[in-house]
C-alpha positions in Angstrom: -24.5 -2.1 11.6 -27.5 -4.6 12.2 -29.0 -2.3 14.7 -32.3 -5.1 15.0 -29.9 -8.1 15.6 -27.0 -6.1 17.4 -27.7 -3.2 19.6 -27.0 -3.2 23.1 -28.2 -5.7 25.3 -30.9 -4.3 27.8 -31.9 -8.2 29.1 -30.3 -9.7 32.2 -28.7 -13.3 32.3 -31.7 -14.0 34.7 -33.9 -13.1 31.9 -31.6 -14.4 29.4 -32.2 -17.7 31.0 -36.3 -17.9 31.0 -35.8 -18.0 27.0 -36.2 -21.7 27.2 -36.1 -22.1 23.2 -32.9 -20.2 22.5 -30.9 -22.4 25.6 -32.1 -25.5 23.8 -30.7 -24.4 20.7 -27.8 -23.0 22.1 -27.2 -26.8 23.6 -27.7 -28.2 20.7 -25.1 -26.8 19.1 -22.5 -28.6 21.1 -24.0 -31.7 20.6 -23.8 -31.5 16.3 -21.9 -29.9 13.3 -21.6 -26.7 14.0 -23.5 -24.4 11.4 -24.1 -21.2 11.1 -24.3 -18.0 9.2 -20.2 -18.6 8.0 -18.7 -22.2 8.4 -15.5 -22.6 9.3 -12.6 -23.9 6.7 -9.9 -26.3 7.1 -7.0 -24.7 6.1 -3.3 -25.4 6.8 -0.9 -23.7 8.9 1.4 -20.8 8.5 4.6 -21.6 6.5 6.2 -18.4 8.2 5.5 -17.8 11.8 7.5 -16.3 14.9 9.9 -18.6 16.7 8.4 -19.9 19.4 9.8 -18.6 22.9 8.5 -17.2 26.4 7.3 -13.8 26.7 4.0 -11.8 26.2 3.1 -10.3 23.0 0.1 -9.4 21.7 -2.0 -9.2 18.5 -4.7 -7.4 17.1 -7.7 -8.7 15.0 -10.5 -7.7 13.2 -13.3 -9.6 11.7 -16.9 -8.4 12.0 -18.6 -8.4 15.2 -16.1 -9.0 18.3 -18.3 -10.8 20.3 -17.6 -13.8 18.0 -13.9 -13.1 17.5 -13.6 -12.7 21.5 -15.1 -15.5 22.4 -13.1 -17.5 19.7 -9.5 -16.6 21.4 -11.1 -16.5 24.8 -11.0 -20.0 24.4 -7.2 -20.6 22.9 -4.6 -22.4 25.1 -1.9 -19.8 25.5 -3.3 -16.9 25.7 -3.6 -14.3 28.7 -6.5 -12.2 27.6 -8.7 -11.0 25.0 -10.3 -7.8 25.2 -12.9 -6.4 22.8 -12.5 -3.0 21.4 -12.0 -0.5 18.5 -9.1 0.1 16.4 -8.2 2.1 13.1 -9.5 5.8 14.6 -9.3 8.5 17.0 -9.8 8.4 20.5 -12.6 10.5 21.2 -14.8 8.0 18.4 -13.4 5.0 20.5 -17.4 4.5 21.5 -19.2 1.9 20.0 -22.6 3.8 18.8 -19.8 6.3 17.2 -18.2 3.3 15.7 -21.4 2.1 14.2 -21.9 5.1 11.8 -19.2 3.3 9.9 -17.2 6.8 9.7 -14.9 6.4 12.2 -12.1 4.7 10.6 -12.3 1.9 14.2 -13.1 -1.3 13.4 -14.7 -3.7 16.1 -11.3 -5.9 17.4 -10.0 -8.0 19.6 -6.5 -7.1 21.3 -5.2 -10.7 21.8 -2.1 -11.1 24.9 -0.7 -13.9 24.5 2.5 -16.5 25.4 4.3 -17.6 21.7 5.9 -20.5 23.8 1.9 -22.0 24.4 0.7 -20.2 21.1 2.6 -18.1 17.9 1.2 -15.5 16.0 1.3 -17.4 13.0 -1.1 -20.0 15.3 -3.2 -17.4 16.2 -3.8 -16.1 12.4 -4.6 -20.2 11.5 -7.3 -20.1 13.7 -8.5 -16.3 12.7 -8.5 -17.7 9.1 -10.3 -21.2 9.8 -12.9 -20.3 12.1 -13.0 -16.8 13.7 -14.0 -15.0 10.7 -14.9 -15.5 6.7 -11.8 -13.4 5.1 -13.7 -13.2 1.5 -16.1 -10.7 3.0 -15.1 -6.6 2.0 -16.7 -4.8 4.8 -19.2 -7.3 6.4 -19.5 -10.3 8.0 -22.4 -12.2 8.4 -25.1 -10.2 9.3 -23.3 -7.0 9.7 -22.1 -4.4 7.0 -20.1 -1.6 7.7 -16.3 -0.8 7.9 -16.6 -1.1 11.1 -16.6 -5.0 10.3 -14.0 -4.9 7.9 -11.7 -8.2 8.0 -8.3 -6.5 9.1 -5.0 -7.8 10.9 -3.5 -4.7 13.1 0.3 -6.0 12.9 2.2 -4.5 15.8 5.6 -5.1 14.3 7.2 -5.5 10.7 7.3 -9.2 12.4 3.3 -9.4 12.3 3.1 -7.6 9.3 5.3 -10.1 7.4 4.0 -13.2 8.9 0.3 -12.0 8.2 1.0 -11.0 4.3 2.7 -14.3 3.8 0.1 -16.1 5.0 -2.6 -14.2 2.7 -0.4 -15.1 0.1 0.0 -18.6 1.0 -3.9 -19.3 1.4 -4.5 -16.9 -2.0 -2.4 -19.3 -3.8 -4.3 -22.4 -2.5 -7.5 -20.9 -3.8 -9.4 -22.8 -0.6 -12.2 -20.5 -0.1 -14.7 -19.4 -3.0 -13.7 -16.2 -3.1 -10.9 -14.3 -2.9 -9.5 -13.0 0.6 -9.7 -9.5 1.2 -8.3 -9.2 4.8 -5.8 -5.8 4.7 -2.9 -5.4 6.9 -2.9 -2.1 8.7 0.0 -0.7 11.1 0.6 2.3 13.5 -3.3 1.9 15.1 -4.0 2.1 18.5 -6.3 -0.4 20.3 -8.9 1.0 22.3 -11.3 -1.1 24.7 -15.0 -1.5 24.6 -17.0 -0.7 27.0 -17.8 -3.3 30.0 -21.6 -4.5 28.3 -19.4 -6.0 25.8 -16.5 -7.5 26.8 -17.3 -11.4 27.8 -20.2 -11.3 26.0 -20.9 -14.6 24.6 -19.7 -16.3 28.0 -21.7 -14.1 29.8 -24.4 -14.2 27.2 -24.5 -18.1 25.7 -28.7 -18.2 24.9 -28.4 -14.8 23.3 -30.1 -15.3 19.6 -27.1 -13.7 17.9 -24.8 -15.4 19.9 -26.3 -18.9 19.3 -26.4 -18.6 15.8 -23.7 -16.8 14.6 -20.8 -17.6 17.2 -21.6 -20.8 19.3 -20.5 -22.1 16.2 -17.1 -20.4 15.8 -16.4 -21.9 19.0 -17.7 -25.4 18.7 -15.6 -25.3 15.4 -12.2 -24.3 17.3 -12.8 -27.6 19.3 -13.1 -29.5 16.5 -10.5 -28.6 14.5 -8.0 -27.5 17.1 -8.5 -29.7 19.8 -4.9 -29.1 20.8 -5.3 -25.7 21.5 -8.7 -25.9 22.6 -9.0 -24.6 26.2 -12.5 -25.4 27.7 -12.3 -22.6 30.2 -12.4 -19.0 28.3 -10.2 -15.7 30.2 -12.7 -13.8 30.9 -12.0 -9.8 31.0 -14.2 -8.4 33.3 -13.1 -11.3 36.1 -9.7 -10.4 35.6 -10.7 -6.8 36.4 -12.4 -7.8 39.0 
């Protein structure tokens, strides 16, 4: 874990605010490219996905730091919610300075509700592919190393699990990124949610230095490359709770 870029936030939005040059730069990234530690990859959809029909279902999704990956499918026509949490572990190590030791077995996640008549799962995995995540990367991402930040899909279902191992298969074959992908398909894990500091974060937290380089981007790059599912207002967790 980057404990000097990522530890837990001790500043205030107020304070947040007064940091004149990071809100700039932050504001700036919605007005050009978006760059950034990983750039986001145009990729094609899903040959397999669910059918799609009205319900609630969810998926699970791992891919380094869940701020970014949150804030991502916060903003992703369709769905309900998108909570931040652990996943791959026990309980009892369900706590995120735990987590970082790396021993755990959790990796940082996103549990993703979600309508597959507004949005399938084999949608969801196109945008977790182009521009949530870098799937080359074995046990970091970015500027975090660990497994904690392992690139893994959680597949609730033999459903998930096939749709997500086709579609690795399918971009594999394409050879579209400059490495191989290394995402792994786990099953049979429970989700367990962060604690409140750290779900909304980016929303709550948009001048944030970590935030405005590595995932202002992530979301500036959904917008652009999936306008049609682009939803300008995020779900936010803790005013759902609330």
């Amino acid at each position: 874990m980057t404990r000097i870029e990522k530890t837990r936030p001790f500043f205030t939005r107020g304070a947040l605010a007064v940091l004149g040059f990071a809100a700039v730069a932050a504001a700036a990234f919605w007005q050009t490219p978006a760059r950034s530690a990983e750039d986001a990859v145009v990729i094609p959809p899903p040959a397999l996905d669910e059918k799609a029909s009205p319900g609630s279902e969810t998926a699970i999704f791992a891919g380094g730091c869940f701020w970014g990956v949150q804030g991502v499918f916060q903003h992703v026509k369709g769905v309900s919610q998108a909570v931040s949490g652990y996943t791959g572990g026990a309980k009892d190590d369900a706590v995120y300075e735990t987590v970082g030791t790396g021993r755990t077995g959790h990796a940082e996640s996103v549990e993703i509700t979600y309508d597959p008549s507004k949005v399938t799962y084999g949608q969801l995995l196109h945008v977790y592919f182009s521009v949530a995540h870098n799937p080359t990367q074995l046990n970091y991402q970015g500027p975090d190393s660990g497994t904690q930040y392992r690139s893994t899909i959680f597949a609730e279902n033999d459903a998930q699990k096939k749709i997500a191992q086709s579609y690795i298969d399918q971009l594999d074959k394409a050879k579209l990124y400059a490495a191989p992908i290394v995402t792994t398909i786990e099953t049979g894990k429970t989700f367990y949610p962060a604690e409140n500091y750290h779900q909304d974060f980016l929303t709550l937290n948009p001048t944030y230095p970590y935030i405005v380089y590595n995932d202002l981007p992530k979301v500036a790059n959904l917008k652009l490359l999936f306008p049609a599912l682009y939803s300008e207002k995020p779900v936010l967790v803790l005013s759902a709770s609330n």
